[in-house]
N, C-alpha and C positions, 0 to 999 in steps of 0.2 A: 127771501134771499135766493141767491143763485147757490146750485151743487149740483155736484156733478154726480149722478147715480148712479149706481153700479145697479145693473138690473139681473144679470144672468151672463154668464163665463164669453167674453169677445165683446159684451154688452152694455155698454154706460150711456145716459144723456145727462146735457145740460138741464137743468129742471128750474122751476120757482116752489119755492117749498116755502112752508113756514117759518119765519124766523124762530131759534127757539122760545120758546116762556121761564123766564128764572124762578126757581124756585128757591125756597129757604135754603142757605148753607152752598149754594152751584153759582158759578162763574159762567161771566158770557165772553168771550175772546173772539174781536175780529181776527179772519185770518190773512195775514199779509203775505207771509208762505208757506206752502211747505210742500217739501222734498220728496221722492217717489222715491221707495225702496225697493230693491228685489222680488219682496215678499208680495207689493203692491203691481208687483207684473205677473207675479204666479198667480195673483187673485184673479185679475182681471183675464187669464187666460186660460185658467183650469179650477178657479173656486178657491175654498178654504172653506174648514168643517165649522168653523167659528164667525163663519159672514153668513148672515143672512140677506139676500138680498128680497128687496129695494135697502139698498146701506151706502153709509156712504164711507169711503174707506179714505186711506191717511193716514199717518201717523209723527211724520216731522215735523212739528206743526210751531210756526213763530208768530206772536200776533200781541193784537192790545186789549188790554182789559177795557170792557167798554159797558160793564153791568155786574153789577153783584149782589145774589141774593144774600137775605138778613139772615144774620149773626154769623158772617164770612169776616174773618179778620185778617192781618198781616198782611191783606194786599191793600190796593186803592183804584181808580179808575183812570187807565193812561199808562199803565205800567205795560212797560213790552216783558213779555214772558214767553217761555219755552218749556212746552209738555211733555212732564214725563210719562212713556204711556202705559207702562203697567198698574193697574189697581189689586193691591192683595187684598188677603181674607181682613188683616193685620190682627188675627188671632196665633196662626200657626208657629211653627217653629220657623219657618224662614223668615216669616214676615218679622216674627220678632227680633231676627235676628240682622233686619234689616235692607233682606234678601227677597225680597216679595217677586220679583222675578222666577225665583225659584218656588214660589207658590203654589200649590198643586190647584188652588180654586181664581189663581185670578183670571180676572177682566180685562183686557184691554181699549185701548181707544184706540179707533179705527177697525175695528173689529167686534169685538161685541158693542161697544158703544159707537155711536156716526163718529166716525173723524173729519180732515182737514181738510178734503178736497171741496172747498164748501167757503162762505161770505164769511160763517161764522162758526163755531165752535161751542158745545154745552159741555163745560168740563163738571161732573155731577159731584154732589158735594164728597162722596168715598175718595176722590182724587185727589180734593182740596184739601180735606183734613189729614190726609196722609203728604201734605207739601209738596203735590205734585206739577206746582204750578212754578218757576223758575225762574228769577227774575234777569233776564237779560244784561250782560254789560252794555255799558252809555256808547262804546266802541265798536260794539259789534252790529254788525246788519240782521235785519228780518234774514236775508235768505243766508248769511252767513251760520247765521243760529241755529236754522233747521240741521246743520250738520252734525251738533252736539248726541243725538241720538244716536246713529251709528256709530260716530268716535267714542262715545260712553261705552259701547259693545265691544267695539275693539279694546277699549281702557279694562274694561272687564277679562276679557281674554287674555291679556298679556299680564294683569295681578297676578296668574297663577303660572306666569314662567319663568321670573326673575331674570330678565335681560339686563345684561351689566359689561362692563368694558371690556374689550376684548373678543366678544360672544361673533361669531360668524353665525346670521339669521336667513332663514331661506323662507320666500312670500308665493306660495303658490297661488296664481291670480293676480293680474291687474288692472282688476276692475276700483272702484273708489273705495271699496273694505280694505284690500290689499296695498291699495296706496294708501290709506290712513297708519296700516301696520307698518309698514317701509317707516313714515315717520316716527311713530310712537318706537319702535326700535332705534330707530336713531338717537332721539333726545333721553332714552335710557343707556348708551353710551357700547350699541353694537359698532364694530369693527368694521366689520362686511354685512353686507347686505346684499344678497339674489333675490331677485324679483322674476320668475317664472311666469308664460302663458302661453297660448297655442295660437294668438294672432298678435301680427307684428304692430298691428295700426293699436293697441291697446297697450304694448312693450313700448312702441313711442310715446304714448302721451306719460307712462310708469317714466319715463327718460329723467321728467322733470322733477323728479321727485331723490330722496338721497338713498338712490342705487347705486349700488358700487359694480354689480354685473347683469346682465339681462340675458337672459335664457329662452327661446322660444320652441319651447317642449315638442310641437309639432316637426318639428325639422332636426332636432335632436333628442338624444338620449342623454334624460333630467339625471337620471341615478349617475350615471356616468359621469357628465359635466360637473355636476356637483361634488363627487368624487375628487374628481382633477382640482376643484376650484380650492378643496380644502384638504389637500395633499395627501388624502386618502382617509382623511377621520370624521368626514362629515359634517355635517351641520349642525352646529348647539342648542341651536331651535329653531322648528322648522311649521309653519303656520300656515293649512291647506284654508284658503280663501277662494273656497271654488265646490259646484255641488258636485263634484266629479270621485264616483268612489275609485278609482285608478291613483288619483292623487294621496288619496288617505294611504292604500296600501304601499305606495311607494314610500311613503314616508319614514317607513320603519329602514326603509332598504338602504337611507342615506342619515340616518341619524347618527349623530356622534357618541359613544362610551359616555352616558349619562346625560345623555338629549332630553331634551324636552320638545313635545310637540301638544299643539291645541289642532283640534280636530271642530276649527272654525266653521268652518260652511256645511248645510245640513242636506242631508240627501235625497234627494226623490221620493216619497212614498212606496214602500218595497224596495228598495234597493240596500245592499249590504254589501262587507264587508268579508276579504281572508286575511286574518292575519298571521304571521310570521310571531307566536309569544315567547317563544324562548328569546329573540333578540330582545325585548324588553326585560325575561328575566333576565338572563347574563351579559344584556350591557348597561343594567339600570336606565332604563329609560321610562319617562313618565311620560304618559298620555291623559292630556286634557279636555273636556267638553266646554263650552262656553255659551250661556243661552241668555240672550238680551241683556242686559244691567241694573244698575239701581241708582236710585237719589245723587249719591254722593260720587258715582261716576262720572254721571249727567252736570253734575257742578262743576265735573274736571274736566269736564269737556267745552264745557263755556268759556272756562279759563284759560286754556289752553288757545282755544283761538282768537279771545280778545286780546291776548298777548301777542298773539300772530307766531307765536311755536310752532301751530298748525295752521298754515296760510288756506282759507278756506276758499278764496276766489281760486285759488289753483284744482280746488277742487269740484267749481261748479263750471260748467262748461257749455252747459243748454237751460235759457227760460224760456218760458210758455205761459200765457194766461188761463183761466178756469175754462173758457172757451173750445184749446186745442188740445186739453187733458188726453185724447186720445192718441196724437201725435206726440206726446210728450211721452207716453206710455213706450210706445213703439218707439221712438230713439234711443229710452233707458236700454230695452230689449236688445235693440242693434247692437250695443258696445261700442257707439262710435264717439262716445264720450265718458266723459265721469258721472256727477252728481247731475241729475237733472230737475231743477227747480220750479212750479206751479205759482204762478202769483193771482189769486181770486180778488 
């Protein structure tokens, strides 16, 4: 099969590799897409402590079942399904508790194990028996589906902030995280909605999305603006989608008397944070962490766009074959678009 290799940091080729060999209890998944994340541009341009390379990386992964080893049940061959990519201990307390994201020993695919950038996919039996294999609606698309991943991360982040009508929500970033969040705060029945960024060609394509104000932090003052937009009380919830630690700290500076904030996007290796803790003690404000998602996220995110709640073509904006995986790589990086799509 054709894959695309990650060999060393700037470093990938097209290769012929082995198809994989199924074994008992493992699934074979042709892959028809899948999606480039953030995470798969920081790989391919500074590492990750959990790739080894020759690997092949990935992680959005939409495809068909096209082999499965014995005593594999509940699937069948031809079934389009959507991986979910964490694999827990499913001993611990998170795992049991249904949180295997929060695992301290899992695996991922794409990562420790080859993912998607690749003909085909070995999702090994730990995955399978943990139902990590999702069966696609009859409505939705291969590259529409890769998106349930990241929307499942966002669904995860926003469970712990209770947005509800009325709520004035502020989206630092918009890039496709923060335009997912723009949505998911919507159809939870926010008010307003600010979508913040420091390039305008990224606040245009945020346009299309249900913003109610567009803010482009490079040419003004966010605490400010935001200030003005919400008559002096802030924002109810304020969701930094961006690795930028300036955005986290400002976030205390405009939160509303019993704010809530998720502290979405993860920061550079060494880089920190000052925070202002008395404004959390004495305005009651809670602050969130949000780290990948789980099963029943990942189902909510299927649904969500087979229903077309979350219009997913709106979010894909660049395809590319297994072939130009490098230019594909480098347009995610640009910001000249949203979701950028791989079809092997």
């Amino acid at each position: 099969m054709k894959a695309a290799m990650y060999l060393d940091k700037e470093k990938m080729e097209i290769q012929e590799v082995p198809t994989p060999k199924v074994k008992a209890g493992e699934i074979l998944v042709k892959v028809n897409s899948c999606a480039i994340c953030g995470t798969d541009v920081r790989i391919f341009y500074h590492g990750h402590h959990s790739v080894k390379p020759p690997h092949i990386i990935g992680h959005e992964v939409a495809g068909v079942i096209t082999e499965m080893g014995e005593g594999v049940e509940g699937y069948k061959i031809g079934d389009k399904v959507h991986m979910v990519t964490e694999i827990g201990c499913g001993r611990c307390k998170s795992c049991l508790e249904g949180r295997k994201n929060l695992c301290s020993d899992f695996k991922a695919m794409g990562y420790f194990y080859n993912g998607g950038f690749a003909e085909y996919i070995l999702i090994p039996k730990a995955a399978v028996l943990q139902g990590n294999l999702l069966i696609i609606p009859k409505s939705l698309s291969f590259d529409e589906a890769t998106l349930a991943e990241p929307l499942s991360c966002c669904i995860n982040a926003q469970s712990y902030l209770n947005i509800t009508f009325g709520d004035t929500v502020l989206v630092v970033g918009s890039g496709p995280i923060g335009c997912m969040h723009v949505e998911l705060a919507k159809l939870s029945g926010a008010t307003k909605i600010i979508l913040a960024d420091i390039s305008d060609d990224r606040l245009a394509i945020g346009k299309r999305f249900s913003v109610t104000t567009l803010i482009n932090s490079a040419k003004e003052d966010l605490v400010q603006r935001v200030k003005e937009e919400t008559d002096g009380a802030g924002a109810d919830v304020i969701i930094t989608a961006n690795p930028d630690p300036k955005s986290q700290e400002q976030a205390l500076q405009m939160i509303a008397t019993r704010g809530r904030i998720s502290l979405f996007g993860g920061l550079p290796g060494g880089k920190t944070i000052t925070i202002e803790s008395n404004i959390i003690h004495y305005k009651e404000v809670s602050v969130f962490g949000a780290f990948a998602s789980h099963p029943i996220q990942y189902k909510q995110a299927l649904n969500l766009l087979a229903s077309k709640s979350i219009k997913g073509e709106d979010l894909i904006t660049h395809k590319f074959p297994l072939e130009k995986i490098k230019e594909a790589i480098e347009t995610s990086r640009s910001g000249k678009g949203l979701k950028v799509v791989v079809n092997p």
